[in-house]
N, C-alpha and C positions, 0 to 999 in steps of 0.2 A: 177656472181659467189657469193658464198655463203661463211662466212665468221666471225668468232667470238671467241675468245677461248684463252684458256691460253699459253705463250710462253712454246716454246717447244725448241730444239737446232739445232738452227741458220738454217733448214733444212740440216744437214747434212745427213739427212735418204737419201739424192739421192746419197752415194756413190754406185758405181757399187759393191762395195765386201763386206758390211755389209750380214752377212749370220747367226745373231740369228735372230729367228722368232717374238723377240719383234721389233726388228729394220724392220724388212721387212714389220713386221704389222705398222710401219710409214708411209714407204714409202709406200706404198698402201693408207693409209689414205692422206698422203701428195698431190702425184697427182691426184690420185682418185679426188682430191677435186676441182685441176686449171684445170683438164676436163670440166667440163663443163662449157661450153657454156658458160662448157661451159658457157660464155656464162656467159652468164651470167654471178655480183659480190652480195651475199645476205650477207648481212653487219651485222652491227649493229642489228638494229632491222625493218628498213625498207631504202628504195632507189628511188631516182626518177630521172627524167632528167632533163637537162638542156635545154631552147633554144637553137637550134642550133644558132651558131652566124657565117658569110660569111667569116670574115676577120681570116688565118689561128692563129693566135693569139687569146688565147680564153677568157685571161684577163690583165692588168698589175699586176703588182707587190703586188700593195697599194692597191687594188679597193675591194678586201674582204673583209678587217680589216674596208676600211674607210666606207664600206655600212653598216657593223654592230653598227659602232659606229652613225653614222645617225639615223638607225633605232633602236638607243638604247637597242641593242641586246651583249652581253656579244660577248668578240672575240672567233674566233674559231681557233683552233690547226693548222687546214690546209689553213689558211690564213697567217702563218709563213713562209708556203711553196712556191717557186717558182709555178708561174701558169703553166697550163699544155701550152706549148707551140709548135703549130705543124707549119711547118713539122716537128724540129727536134727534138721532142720525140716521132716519128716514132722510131727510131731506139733503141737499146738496150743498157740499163742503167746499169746494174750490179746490181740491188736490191737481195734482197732475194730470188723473187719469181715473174716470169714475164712469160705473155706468149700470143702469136699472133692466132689467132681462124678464123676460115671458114666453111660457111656449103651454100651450097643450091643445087638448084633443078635445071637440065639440061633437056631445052627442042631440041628435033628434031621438026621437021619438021611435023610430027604425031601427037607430044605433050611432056607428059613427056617420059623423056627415063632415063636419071639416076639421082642419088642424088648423094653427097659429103658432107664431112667433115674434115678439114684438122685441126689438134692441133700441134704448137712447146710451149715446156717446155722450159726456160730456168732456172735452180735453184742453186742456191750458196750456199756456206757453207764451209767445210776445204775444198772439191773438187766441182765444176763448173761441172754441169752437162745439157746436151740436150736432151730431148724426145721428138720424134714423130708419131705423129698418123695419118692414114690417109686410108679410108672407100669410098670405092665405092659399089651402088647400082644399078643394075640394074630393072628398076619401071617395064618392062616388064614383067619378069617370075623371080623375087625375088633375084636373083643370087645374092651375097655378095661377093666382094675381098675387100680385105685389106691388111695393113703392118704397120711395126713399125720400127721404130732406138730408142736406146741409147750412146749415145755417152762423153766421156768426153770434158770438155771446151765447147765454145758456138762456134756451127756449123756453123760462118756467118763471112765473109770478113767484114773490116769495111767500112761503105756504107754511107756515108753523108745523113741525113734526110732518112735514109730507111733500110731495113735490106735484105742477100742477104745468107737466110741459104739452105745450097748444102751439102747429104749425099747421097751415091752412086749416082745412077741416079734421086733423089729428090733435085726438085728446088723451095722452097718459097720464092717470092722476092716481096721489093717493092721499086722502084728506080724511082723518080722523077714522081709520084704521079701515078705510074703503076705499079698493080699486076703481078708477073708471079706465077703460080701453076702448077707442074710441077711432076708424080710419076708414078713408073711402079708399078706392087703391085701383088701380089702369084695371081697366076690363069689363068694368062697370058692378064691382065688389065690393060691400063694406059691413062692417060690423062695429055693433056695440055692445060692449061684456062691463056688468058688474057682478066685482068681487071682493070678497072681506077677509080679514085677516086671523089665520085660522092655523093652532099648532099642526106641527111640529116647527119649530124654530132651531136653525139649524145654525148656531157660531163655529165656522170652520177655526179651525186649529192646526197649525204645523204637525208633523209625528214628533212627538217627546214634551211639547210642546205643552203648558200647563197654563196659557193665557188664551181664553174663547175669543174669538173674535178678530184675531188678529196674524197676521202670516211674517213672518220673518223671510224675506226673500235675500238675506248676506248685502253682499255689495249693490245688488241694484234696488234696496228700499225695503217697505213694508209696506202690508197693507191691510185693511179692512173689508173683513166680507162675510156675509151672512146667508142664507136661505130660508124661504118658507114654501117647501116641495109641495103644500097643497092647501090652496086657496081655493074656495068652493067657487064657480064662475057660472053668473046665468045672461041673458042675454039675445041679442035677434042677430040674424045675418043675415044681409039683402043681398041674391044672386040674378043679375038680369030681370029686375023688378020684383022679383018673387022674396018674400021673407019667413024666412023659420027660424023657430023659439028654438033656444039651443040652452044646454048647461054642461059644463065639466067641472077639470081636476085639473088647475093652473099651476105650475112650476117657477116660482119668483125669486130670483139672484140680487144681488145690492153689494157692488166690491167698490173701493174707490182707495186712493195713498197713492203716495209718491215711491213709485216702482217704476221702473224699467222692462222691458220685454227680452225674450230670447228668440232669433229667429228657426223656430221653429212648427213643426205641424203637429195637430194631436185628432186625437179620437177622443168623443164625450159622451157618456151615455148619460141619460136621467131618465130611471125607470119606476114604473109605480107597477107593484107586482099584487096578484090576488089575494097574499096572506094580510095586507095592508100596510107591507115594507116598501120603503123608499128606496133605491140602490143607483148611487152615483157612482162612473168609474172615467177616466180619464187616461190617457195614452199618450205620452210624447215620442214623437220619431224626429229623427235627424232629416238631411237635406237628400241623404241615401233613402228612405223611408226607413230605416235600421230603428226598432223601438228602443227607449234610454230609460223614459216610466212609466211605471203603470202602478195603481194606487186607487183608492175611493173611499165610498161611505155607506155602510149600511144603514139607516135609521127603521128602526122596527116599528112598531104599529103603537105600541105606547111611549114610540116619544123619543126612546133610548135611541146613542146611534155607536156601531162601532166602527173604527176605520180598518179598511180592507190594505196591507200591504202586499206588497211589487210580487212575495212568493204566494201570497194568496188567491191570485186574479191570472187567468190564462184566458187571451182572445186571439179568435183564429178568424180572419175573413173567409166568406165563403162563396160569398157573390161580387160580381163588379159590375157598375152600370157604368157606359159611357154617355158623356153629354153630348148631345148633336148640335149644342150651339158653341161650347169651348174645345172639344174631343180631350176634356180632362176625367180622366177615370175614377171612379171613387170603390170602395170598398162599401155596398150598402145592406148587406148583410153579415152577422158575423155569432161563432160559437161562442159564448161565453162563459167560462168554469169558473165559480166563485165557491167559497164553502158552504154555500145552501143549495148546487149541484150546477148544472149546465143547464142554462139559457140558450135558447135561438131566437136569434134578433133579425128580423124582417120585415123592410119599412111598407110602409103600408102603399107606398105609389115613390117607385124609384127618381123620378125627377123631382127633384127635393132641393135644387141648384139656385145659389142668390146672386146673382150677377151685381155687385154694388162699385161699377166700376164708377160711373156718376159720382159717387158721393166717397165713396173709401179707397177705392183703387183695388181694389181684391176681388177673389171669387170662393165660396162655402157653397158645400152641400149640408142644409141643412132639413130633419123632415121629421115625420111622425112613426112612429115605429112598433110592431107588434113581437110581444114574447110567447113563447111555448116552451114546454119542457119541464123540468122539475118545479116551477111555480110559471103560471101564464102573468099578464101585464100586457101593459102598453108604456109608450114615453117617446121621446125624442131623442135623436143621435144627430151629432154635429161632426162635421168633417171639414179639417182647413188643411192647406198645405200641398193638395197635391196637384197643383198647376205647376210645382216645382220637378216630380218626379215623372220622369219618361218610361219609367216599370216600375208595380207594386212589387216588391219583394216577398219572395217564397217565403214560407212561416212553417216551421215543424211542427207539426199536430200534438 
């Protein structure tokens, strides 16, 4: 996620009954922003990962402050902080701004057959608010269901080491180191996926940055945020009465702190490529589309991860879809140069669009995405921000 910007109030843009257009235009900027991916958190001015480390405990107390003071390095803000410590900040903290993320690709027996993506909000301020989002694709002939909640208070019983949030017939849980994903959704679509908790374990890191877990965003806060890019997931989806046994390779974010947003758009990739590397990349642009970062994470196949900086990472769009229900254009293909060579990133079914005006006040393309090129893959790409832009701006190859 992406992230930087001047205090703003306390987010209370997520009350349900604010109805001047400046306040709604927050709240749209607000969630619009712990959308993605997602996914993604674009910080400061860049982000990388941590080693995974095996022991659920990912540091003590002291070991921050006393590595910097070793290496003669000035202390750092978020080494004041308790360390992230799992399992039990699995569950839900009461910060500002927290939110649990899911996406991947569901193969049958044929191959692919659908994608996913599930997002819970949880935001504070004078009122406690829950959003959710949740996107089914069908990779076969394109088909799109989806749904949303908002709700007041946080949607989850309290759940020791996990969180167990239940609205209508939607169930996201995670209780003793097992997933449940769980939603019926317009169009007469629903799915139920379990999944368990399974390395690489990813504690994001600022660049220089010598505390896992933890992001230093300057004046607009800190925050807490982790990944685990691959949760094995098995499971049924019912399409028009008909049901098939489905398993994949789930994508699981967990960020939450008292941070503030920047208004801005980004690009996200989260890819799972054939060698059995992970590769996160992120993209901030301005309100010109003019890119400002670009940054990510390699994590390799046993576990290691390294971060990818701003000269290391070159992405070229190469396609544009338009939406025939917004006429907002998105970028849904694109080259990507990293040091393990050039990627071509091609979503699997271009209407990949989440209309969350209902519940968030915003609009993402978000979808399922296939690689070729010096390593093949698949993953998911997120796109926010360009309901703002009246032209994609040219990009020198």
């Amino acid at each position: 996620m992406k992230y930087f910007g001047k205090k703003r109030d306390g987010y209370s843009r997520f009350q349900r009954h604010r109805s001047r257009r400046s306040r709604r235009r927050a709240l749209m900027r607000s969630v619009a922003f712990a959308v993605a991916m997602l996914a993604i958190g674009a910080i400061a001015w860049y982000f990388a990962a941590s080693t995974p480390d095996s022991a659920p405990r990912l540091a003590q107390a002291d070991a921050p402050a006393d590595a910097a003071k070793a290496a003669g390095l000035p202390s750092e803000r978020t080494a004041a902080l308790p360390p992230l410590n799992l399992p039990t900040d699995e569950a839900p903290h009461g910060s500002a701004m927290e939110w649990w993320y899911y996406n991947g690709i569901l193969d049958a027996d044929e191959g692919p057959r659908y994608a996913f993506h599930v997002a819970v909000f949880v935001a504070s301020g004078l009122v406690r608010h829950t959003v959710m989002h949740v996107a089914l694709t069908d990779l076969r002939n394109g088909k799109r269901y989806d749904g949303q909640y908002r709700t007041a208070g946080v949607a989850t019983a309290p759940v020791r080491d996990g969180f167990d949030f239940r609205q209508g017939s939607w169930r996201f849980a995670r209780l003793a180191g097992s997933h449940t994903l769980q939603a019926s959704l317009d169009g007469g679509a629903s799915f139920t996926l379990d999944l368990a908790d399974a390395p690489p374990l990813v504690a994001h890191r600022a660049d220089g940055s010598i505390t896992p877990g933890l992001l230093d965003f300057g004046s607009s806060g800190i925050s807490y945020y982790y990944s685990r890019p691959r949760l094995p997931a098995n499971g049924m989806v019912e399409v028009g009465g008909q049901s098939t046994q489905v398993r994949g390779t789930v994508w699981y974010d967990h960020q939450w702190g008292e941070f503030d947003v920047l208004e801005l758009g980004w690009n996200w990739f989260a890819l799972h490529l054939s060698d059995g590397s992970d590769l996160m990349i992120y993209e901030l642009f301005d309100r010109t589309g003019r890119p400002v970062v670009t940054a990510g994470t390699h994590t390799l196949a046993d576990g290691s991860s390294t971060p990818l900086p701003r000269e290391s990472v070159q992405l070229q769009p190469v396609r544009q879809w338009t939406s025939p229900a917004t006429g907002i254009r998105y970028p849904v293909a694109w080259r990507v140069n990293v040091p393990a060579g050039t990627l071509e990133v091609e979503p699997f079914v271009s209407n990949a669009e989440f209309d969350a005006g209902i519940t968030s006040a915003n609009v993402y393309w978000e979808g399922a995405v296939k690689v070729t090129g010096a390593l093949e893959g698949r993953g998911f790409l997120e796109l926010s921000g360009y309901e703002r832009l009246k032209d994609l701006p040219a990009r020198t190859p």
